[in-house]
Residue, then its C-alpha position, 0 to 999 in steps of 0.5 A: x239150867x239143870x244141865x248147865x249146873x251139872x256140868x259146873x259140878x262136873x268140871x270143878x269137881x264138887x258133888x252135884x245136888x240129886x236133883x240134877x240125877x246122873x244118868x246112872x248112879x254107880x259105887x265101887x265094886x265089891x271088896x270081895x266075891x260073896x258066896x252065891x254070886x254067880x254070873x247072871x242068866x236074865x238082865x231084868x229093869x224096873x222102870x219108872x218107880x220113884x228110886x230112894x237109893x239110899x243115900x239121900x237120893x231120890x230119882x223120880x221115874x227111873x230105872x233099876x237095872x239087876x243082872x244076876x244078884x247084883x245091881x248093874x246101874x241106876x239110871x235117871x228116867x232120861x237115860x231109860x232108851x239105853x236098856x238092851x233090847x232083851x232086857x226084861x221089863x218089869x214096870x213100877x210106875x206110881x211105886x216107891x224102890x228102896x234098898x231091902x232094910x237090914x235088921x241089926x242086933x238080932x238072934x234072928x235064924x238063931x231062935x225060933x221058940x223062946x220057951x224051948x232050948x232046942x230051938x235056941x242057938x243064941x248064946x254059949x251057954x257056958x258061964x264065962x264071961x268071954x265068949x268071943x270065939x262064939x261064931x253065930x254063922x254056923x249055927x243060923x237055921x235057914x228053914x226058920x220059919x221066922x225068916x219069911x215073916x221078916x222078909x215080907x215086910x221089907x227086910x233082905x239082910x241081917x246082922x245076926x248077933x249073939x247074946x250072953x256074957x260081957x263079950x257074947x260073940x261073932x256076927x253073922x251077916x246073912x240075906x233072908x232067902x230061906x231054905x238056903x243052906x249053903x250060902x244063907x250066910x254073906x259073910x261071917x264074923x263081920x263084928x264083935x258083940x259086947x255089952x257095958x253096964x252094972x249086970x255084967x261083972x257086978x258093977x259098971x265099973x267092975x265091968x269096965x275093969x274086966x273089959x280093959x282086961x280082957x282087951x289087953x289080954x288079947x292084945x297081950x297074946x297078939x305079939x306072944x302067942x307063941x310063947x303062950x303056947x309054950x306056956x312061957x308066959x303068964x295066965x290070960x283072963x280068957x281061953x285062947x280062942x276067945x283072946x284069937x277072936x278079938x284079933x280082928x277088932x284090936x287090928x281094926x278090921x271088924x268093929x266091937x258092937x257093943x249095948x250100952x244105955x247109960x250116958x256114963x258107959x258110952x263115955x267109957x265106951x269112947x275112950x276104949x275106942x280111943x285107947x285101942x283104937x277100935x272101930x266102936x258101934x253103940x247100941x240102944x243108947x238110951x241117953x246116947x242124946x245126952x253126950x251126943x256131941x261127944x259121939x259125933x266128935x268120936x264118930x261112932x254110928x248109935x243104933x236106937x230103937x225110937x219106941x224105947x221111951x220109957x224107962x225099963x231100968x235106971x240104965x235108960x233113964x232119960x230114954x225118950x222119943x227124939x233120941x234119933x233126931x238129937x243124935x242126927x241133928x249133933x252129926x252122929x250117924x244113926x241106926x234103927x233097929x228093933x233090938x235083941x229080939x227075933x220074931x218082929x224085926x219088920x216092925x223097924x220101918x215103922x221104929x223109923x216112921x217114929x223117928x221121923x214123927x218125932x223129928x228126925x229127917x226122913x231120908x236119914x230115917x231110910x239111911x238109919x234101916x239101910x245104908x247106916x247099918x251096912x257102914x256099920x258092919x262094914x258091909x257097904x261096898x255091896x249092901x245099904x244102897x241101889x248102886x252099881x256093884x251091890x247085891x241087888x236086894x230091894x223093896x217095891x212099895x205102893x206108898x211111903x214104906x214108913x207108913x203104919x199100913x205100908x206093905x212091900x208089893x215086891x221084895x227082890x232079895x239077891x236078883x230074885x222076886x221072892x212069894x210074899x207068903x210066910x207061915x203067917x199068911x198061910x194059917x191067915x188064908x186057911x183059917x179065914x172065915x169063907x162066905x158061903x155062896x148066897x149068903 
């Protein structure tokens, strides 16, 4: 009957349900070559794991299939006899396979020690409120210790962000593989980082005034920059650099990420994305639920961290539990993230654990850490799901990865087992107490 439906989904052209698993999942190639990609030495298959790919299917006892650092397919358990002989095999049964999760808005590989200002590369610490031009990709520490923390628990990609300021920067996409100087960064300058909200300018609506200005001044030095730099034309609210900066987002070709919580900001935050035409992405939307339908309209991902459900500020009041559920139940796509902090980012899989708990689907939930996220950067064509073409960061678990007591059992970040040890477990393991022989 499987076989039978398959085939009618096949012939009229509609998406068949995951059930009837394909025998390989496949997604269309890269945009562009990445950095540390390189042809691959091993062909390597983990077979007979329960495989999320992210996008809602599920596929009991197949086989994920990495040649270098990219995904070669996916396959469905019945199609597990066409792996080449010298495929090496590494078998997974009775495990969960998932994409690596991705942290978002976080300084992560830009601070290590919040007391001490040599250690923070997180802001440009200049005053203005135009930092655009910030680019965080240069300044990403990989022999943080903080990345190997993260990495443990799941987490291969992050959306490295910038703080400070209405409009604090460029972000920085980068995979957790430390001490990797060269090519730790995927690619930068992926997105804009800005903020809404009464602190930025004195009033909201002082913010948005500056916010509109900024925008048109950069629009404004599109067509005439020549003339500016003949100085032929009037003052700009912002420095050059900043105004070239904010290019990539008025022509929609990287999204404006920008923090908002209250329900009238994120109106605001709607129609700037209409009247620019830019490719917008909310987050910590705290009454984001409360104009959910106007966002699903507007198509515009909300990233929310589930635990922030009390009211820190009158800026989220109306902060709640099921703030993800709300949003995905009205049609808009969600993120979950630990936001604007560096040393706990892991603990996003258990941020989705309270979504789910308090009503949001489970596989949207995987979605939210995964896929959701890299669509929102517009780095899905090769991060947020286990398909053919991708970079080959996935997660091996022993049980639900949503659980409290969950842990990875391996992490592969761009084709390679990384040692699940961190400065964390080595302190555990040299200061744990010994028993004594005979006692």
């Amino acid at each position: 009957m499987k076989k039978t439906m398959l085939g009618l989904c096949l012939a009229l052209g509609l998406p068949c349900m995951a059930d009837a698993a394909p025998a390989a999942r496949r997604s269309p190639p890269a945009a562009a070559p990445l950095p540390f990609d390189a042809p691959g030495a091993r062909t390597l298959a983990l077979v007979g794991g329960t495989i999320e790919i992210g996008d809602g299917t599920r596929i009991e006892g197949g086989v994920v299939e990495i040649s270098g650092t990219r995904i070669v397919r996916v396959l469905g358990p019945e199609a597990a006899g066409s792996l080449a002989s010298d495929t090496e095999r590494l078998d997974v049964s009775g495990k969960i396979v998932t994409p690596g999760f991705i942290a978002a808005a976080t300084p992560l590989g830009l601070t290590e020690i919040g007391a001490e200002q040599s250690s923070n590369d997180d802001a440009r610490d200049d005053g203005e409120l135009v930092r655009a031009a910030y680019d965080a990709a240069p300044a990403i520490n990989a022999a943080s210790v903080l990345l190997p923390v993260q990495a443990i628990d799941g987490i291969t990609s992050a959306a490295v962000t910038p703080n400070g300021g209405l409009f604090s920067g460029q972000v920085a996409w980068i995979d957790l593989v430390a001490g990797d100087h060269r090519t730790i960064v995927a690619r930068p300058r992926v997105a804009a980082m800005a903020h809404l909200g009464k602190a930025y300018a004195g009033s909201r609506a002082a913010t948005l005034a500056k916010m509109r200005e900024i925008l048109d001044d950069a629009r404004f030095h599109r067509t005439r920059a020549d003339a500016f730099d003949r100085r032929q034309t009037r003052d700009l609210v912002a420095h050059r650099l900043d105004l070239e900066a904010l290019q990539p987002v008025l022509a929609g070709q990287a999204p404006l990420v920008v923090s908002a919580h209250r329900a009238s900001d994120i109106l605001a935050l709607v129609e700037l994305a209409r009247t620019y035409g830019m490719k917008v992405v909310l987050v910590g939307g705290a009454q984001a639920w409360q104009v959910a339908d106007v966002l699903a309209e507007a198509r515009i991902p909300v990233i929310v961290q589930p635990s922030q459900n009390l009211p820190g500020s009158f800026d989220t009041i109306g902060a709640r539990f099921d703030n993800a559920a709300l949003l995905h139940a009205a049609g808009v796509e969600v993120g979950i993230a630990v936001l604007g902090e560096a040393h706990n980012v892991r603990n996003v899989k258990q941020e989705a654990g309270i979504a789910v708990a308090h009503g949001l689907d489970r596989a949207a939930a995987l979605r939210g850490v995964t896929l959701t996220l890299a669509r929102a950067y517009g780095m899905d064509s090769s991060y947020g799901s286990l398909t053919e073409g991708k970079v080959a960061n996935l997660v091996v678990w022993d049980a639900d990865p949503f659980e409290l007591s969950s842990v990875p059992s391996l992490v592969f970040i761009r084709g390679e087992s990384i040692p699940l040890t961190s400065r964390q477990t080595l302190l555990r393991d040299r200061y744990r107490p010994r028993t004594r022989s005979g006692t």
